[in-house]
C-alpha positions in Angstrom: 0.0 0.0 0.0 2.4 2.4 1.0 4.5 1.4 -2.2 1.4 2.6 -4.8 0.9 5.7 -2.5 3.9 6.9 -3.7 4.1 6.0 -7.1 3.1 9.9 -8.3 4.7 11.6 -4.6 8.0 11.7 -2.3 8.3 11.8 1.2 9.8 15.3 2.2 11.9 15.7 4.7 12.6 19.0 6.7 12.6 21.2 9.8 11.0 24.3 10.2 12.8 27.4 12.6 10.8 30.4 13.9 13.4 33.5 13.1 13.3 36.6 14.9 14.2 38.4 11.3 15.8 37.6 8.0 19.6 36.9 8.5 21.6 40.0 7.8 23.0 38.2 4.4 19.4 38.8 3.1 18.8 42.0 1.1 14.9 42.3 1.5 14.3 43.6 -1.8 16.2 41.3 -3.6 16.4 37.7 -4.5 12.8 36.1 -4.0 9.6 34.4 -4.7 6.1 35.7 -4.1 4.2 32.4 -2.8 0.7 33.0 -3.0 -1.1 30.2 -1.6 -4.6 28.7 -1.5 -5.6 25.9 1.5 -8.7 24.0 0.5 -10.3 24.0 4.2 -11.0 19.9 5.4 -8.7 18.8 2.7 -4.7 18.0 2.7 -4.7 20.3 -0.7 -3.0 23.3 -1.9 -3.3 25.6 -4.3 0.2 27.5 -5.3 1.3 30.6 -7.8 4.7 31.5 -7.7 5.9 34.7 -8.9 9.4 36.5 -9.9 9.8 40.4 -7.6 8.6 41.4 -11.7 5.7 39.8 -11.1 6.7 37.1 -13.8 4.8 33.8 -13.0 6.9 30.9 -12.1 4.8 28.3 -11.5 1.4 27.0 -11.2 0.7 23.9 -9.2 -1.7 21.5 -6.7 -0.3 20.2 -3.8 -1.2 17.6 -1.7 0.5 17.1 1.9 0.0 14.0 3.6 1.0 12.8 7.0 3.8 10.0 6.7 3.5 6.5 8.7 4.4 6.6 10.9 3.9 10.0 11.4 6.6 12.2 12.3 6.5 16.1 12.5 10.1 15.8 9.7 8.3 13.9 7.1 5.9 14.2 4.8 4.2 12.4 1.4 3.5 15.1 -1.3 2.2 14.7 -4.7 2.7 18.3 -6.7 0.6 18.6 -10.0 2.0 21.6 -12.3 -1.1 23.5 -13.7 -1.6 25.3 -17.1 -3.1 28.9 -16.2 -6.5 27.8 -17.1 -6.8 25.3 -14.9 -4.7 27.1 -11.9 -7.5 30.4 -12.6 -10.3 27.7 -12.4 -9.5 26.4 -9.0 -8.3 29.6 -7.9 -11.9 30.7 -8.2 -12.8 27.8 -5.2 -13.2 29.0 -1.7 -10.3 28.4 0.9 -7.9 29.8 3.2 -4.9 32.3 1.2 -1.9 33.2 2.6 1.1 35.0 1.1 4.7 34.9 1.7 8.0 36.1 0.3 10.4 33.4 -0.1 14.1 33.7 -0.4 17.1 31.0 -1.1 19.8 31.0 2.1 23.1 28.6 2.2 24.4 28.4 5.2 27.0 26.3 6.6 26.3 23.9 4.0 22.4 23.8 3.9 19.7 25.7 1.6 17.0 27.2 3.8 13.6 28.6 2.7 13.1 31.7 4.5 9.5 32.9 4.2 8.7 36.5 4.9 4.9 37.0 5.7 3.0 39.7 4.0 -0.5 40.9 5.1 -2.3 40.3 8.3 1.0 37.9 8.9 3.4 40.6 8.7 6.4 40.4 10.8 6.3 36.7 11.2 9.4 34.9 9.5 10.5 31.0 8.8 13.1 29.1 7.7 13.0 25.4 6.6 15.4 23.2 5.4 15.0 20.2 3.5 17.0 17.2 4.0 17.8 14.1 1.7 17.5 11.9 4.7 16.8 11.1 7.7 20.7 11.1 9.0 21.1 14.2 7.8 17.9 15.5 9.6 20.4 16.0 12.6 23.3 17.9 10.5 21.3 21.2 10.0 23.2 24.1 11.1 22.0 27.0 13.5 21.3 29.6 11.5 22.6 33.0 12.2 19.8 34.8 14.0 17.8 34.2 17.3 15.4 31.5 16.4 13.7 28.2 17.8 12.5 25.0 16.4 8.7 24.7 15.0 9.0 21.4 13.3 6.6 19.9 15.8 4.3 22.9 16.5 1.2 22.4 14.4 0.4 26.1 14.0 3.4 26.5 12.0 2.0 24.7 9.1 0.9 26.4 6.3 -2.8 25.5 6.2 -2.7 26.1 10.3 -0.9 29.8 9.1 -3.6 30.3 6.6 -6.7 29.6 8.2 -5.6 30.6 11.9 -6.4 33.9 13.4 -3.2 35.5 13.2 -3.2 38.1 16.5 -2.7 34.5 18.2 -0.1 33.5 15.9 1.8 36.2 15.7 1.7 36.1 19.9 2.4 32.7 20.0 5.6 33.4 17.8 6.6 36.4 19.9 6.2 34.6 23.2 8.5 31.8 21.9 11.2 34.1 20.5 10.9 36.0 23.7 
């Protein structure tokens, strides 16, 4: 069973860091995606657009994010479908949760992170995730440069959680924990 559930998917593998800001190596105007992102509420779906800082689209795809078994807080199964811009503006029109985010590339010490900047009513929250090719080298991510702590395990977090949350409580939450 598990075999055929990923005959289209891959398990992905990754830790996710609350930062107190973008690492100083980061010029905020430079060097990112625009992630604008659409969570199907009661499903494990997501709708994605990513676009250039010229507003140049990127990509256009479905996501699905499924818990692995056992599962672990590291590892998920997702399936990604890449979308022709008719079909990505017909289920854009679908009702769900959206959430936006400026994502930029960071190496350090060895490691690509994804360091999301929040935009709108998420402003001022930031995180970093980095992807590992397996589970031993789960351990070897670096400290990044900046104050931060560990989020891997904390639900709200997640990107649907982020989207659909009310976020006065999730920007306290992050505060209290970077406090």
């Amino acid at each position: 069973m598990f075999e055929k559930r990923l005959k289209y998917a891959r398990v992905e593998i990754e830790r996710r860091f609350l930062l107190a800001a973008l690492p100083s190596d980061i010029d905020p105007r430079l060097g990112y995606r625009t992630l604008e992102d659409l969570y199907f509420p009661g499903t494990s779906l997501r709708l994605r657009r990513a676009t250039s800082p010229t507003g140049e689209v990127i990509e256009l795809k479905l996501n699905q994010k499924l818990a692995n078994e056992p599962p672990l807080p590291t590892h998920r199964i997702i399936t990604s479908v890449y979308l022709s811009p008719a079909d990505y503006d017909f289920l854009d029109r679908l009702s769900g949760a959206r959430l936006a985010k400026r994502r930029y590339a960071f190496s350090w010490q060895g490691t690509c992170f994804g360091i999301d900047v929040f935009q709108a009513s998420l402003r001022g929250l930031v995180l970093a995730e980095a992807e590992a090719l397996s589970e031993e080298s789960l351990d070897s991510v670096p400290a990044l440069p900046v104050r931060h702590v560990e989020v891997t395990a904390d639900p709200l977090f997640c990107g649907g959680a982020l989207a659909a949350g009310e976020p006065a409580r999730i920007l306290e939450r992050a505060h209290a924990l970077l406090a």
